[in-house]
N, C-alpha and C positions, 0 to 999 in steps of 0.2 A: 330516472328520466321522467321528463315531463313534456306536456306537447300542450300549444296554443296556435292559434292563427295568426301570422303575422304578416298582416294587409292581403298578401295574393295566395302565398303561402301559407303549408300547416309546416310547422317548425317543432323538432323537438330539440331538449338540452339535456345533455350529457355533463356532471359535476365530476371532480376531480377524474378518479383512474377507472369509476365505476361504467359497466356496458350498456350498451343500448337494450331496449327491449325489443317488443315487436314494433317494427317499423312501416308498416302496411299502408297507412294511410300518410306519410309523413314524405315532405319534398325534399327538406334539409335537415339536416342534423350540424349541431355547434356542440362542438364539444368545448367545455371550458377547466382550466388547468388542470391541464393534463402533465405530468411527471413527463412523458414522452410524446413525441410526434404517434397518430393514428396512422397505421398504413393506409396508403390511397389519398389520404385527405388533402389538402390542402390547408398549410400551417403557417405561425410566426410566434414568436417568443417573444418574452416579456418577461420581466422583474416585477417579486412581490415581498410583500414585507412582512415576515410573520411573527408572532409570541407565540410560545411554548408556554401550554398550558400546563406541559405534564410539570412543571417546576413547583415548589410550594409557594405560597402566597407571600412570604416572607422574600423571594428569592425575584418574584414577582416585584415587590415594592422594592427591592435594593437596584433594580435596573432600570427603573423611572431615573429619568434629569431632576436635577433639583428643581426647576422649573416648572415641569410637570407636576413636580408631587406636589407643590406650593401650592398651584392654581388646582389639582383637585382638592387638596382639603379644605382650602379657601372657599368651592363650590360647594362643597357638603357644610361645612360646620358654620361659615359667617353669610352667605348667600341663601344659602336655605332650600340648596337645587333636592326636587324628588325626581327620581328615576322610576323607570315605569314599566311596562310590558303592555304593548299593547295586541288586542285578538286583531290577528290579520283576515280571519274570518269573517268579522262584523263588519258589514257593508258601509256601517256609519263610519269606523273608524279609517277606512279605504279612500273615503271620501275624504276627512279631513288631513290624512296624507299625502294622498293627490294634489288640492286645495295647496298646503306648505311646499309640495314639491314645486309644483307647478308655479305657483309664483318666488321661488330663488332660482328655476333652472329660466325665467326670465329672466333675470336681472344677472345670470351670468353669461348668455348665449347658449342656453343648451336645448334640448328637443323637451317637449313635453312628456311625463310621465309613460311608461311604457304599461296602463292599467291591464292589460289582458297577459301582457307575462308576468306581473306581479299578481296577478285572480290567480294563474296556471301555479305558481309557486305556493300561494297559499293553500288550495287545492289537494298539490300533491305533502303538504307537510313542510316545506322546508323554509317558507318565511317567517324571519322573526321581526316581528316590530319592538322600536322599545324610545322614548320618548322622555325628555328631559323639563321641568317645570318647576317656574319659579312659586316662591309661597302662595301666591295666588291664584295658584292653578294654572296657566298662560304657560303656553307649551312654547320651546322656545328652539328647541331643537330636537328633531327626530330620526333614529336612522334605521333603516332596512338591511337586513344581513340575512344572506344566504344560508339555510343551517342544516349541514349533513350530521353523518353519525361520528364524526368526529373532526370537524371543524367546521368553522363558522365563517364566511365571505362580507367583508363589508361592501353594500353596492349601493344608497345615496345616506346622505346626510343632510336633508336642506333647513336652514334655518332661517331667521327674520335676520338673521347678520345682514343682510347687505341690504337692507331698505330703512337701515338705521345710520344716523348720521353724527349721533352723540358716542364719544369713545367710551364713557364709561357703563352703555349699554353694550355697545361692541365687545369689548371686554367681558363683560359677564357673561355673552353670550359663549365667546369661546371658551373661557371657564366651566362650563355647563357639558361644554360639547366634551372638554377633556375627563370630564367626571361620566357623563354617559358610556365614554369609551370603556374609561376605567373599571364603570358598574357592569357592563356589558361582558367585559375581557374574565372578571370573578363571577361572573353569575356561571359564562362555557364552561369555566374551570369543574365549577361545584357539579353540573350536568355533565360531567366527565368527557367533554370534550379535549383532543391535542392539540389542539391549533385553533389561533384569530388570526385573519388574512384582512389585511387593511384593505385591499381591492387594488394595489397596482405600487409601483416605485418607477418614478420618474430615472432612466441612465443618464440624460444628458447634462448639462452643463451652462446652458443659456438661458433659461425659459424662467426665471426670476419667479413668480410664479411657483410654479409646481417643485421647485429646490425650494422652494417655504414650506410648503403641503411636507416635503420629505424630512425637513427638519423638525415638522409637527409630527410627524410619526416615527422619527426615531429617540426620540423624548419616552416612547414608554418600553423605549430597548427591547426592540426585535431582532431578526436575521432575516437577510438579505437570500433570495430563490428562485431559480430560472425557471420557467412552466411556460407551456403553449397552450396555444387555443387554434383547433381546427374546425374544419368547416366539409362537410362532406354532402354534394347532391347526389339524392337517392331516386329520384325520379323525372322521367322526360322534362315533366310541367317545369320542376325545380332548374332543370338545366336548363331548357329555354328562356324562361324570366331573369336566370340570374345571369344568365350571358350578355344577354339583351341589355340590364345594366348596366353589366361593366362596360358595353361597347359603350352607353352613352355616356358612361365617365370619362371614359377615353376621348371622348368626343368634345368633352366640356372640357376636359386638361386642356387638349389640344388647341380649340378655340379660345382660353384663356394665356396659354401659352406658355402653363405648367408641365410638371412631367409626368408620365403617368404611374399613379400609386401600381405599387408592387404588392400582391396578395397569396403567393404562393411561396413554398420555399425555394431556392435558400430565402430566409426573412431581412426583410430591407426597415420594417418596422417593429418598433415594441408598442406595447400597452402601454397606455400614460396612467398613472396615476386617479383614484376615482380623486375629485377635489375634497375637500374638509369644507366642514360647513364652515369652519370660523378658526381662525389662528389665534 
């Protein structure tokens, strides 16, 4: 468990099936994939995609798409991609993560980096940085993953992909991204981790989109696994603030002329998918 401030709130996180600790100072608790619904809590499920580390390395590469295996060796051996580790501890390096996050989650519509639960994560041990780079050094794509004592969560990937306009930079960039994964997937293995969790699998059927992301991560032949994420308020402060939101979400559906989101069980929604830096 780990605890940061989030805007109004002190917020802790609860990883896979592990308990909370002391909770004393703490408004919410999130627990995230959980095998099971938390009694009390307030839950929805979701699909994720995972490798099996415990497999050998051999059994490993026999379940990559030809596709994949193409475009990683292609990144290692003719592109000249290094893979990297970086200290999520060095303040410097926090920064130029942010920096790369920060401008692809513009250029896809997403919120700005969350820097105080990724401080809090580093902190408590479990963030891994790790970073993809052409012969030149120029870092090209980077991703953050959750890291317990036995498996690893991917949570962003942002890369220069989408402020490039040329396809055969495009290109290399996703090459890069499949080889970091790859690098990443055999580094858990060797740390004797059981599990890479891509961070989410799209169920539906429309969304063009995120069935592209699904068919980039079923390229390194994973399995498919239902897990929830609950939310449980532990103190007055938490329950007032977080009521008070939902009232005005409700309020904004309503004057929009939406329906109002469902966040309790039974679950009306799943997890989407974390995006890939680059196809």
């Amino acid at each position: 468990m780990y605890i940061y401030q989030s805007r109004y709130l002190t917020r802790a996180e609860v990883w896979y099936d592990d308990e909370p600790g002391d909770l004393g100072s703490v408004d919410w608790v999130f627990y995230s994939l959980r095998s099971r619904p938390v009694p009390g809590a307030r839950w929805k499920y979701f699909y994720n995609y995972l490798i099996d580390l415990t497999q050998t390395v051999l059994q490993l590469e026999a379940r990559l798409r030809e596709e994949t295996a193409y475009k990683i060796r292609r990144a290692r051996d003719r592109d000249g991609i290094v893979c990297e580790c970086w200290d999520p501890n060095d303040p410097a390096v926090m920064d130029r993560f942010e920096q790369m996050y920060n401008r692809f989650a513009a250029t896809k519509g997403l919120s700005p980096l969350s820097r105080a639960r990724l401080n809090s994560m580093a902190a408590a041990g479990v963030l891994d940085l790790s970073v993809a780079r052409d012969p030149g050094g120029d870092a090209l794509v980077c991703h953050a993953n959750h890291r317990g004592p036995h498996r690893a969560t991917q949570l962003h990937s942002p890369s220069l992909y989408p402020g490039l306009s040329a396809s055969a930079a495009r290109n290399r960039i996703g090459r890069a991204n499949r080889y970091l994964f790859w690098n990443n997937i055999l580094r858990f293995k060797e740390q004797g981790l059981k599990w890479f969790d891509f961070g989410g699998w799209y169920p539906g059927t429309t969304d063009q989109t995120l069935l592209r992301i699904n068919q980039f991560k079923k390229g390194f032949g994973g399995e498919l696994r239902r897990e929830y994420q609950c939310e449980q308020i532990v103190s007055l402060k938490g329950w007032l603030l977080l009521n008070v939101a939902k009232r005005l979400e409700q309020a904004k559906c309503f004057r929009s002329g939406s329906s109002t989101p469902v966040t309790q069980s039974p679950p009306t929604a799943m997890r989407q998918p974390a995006a890939a830096a680059s196809m």
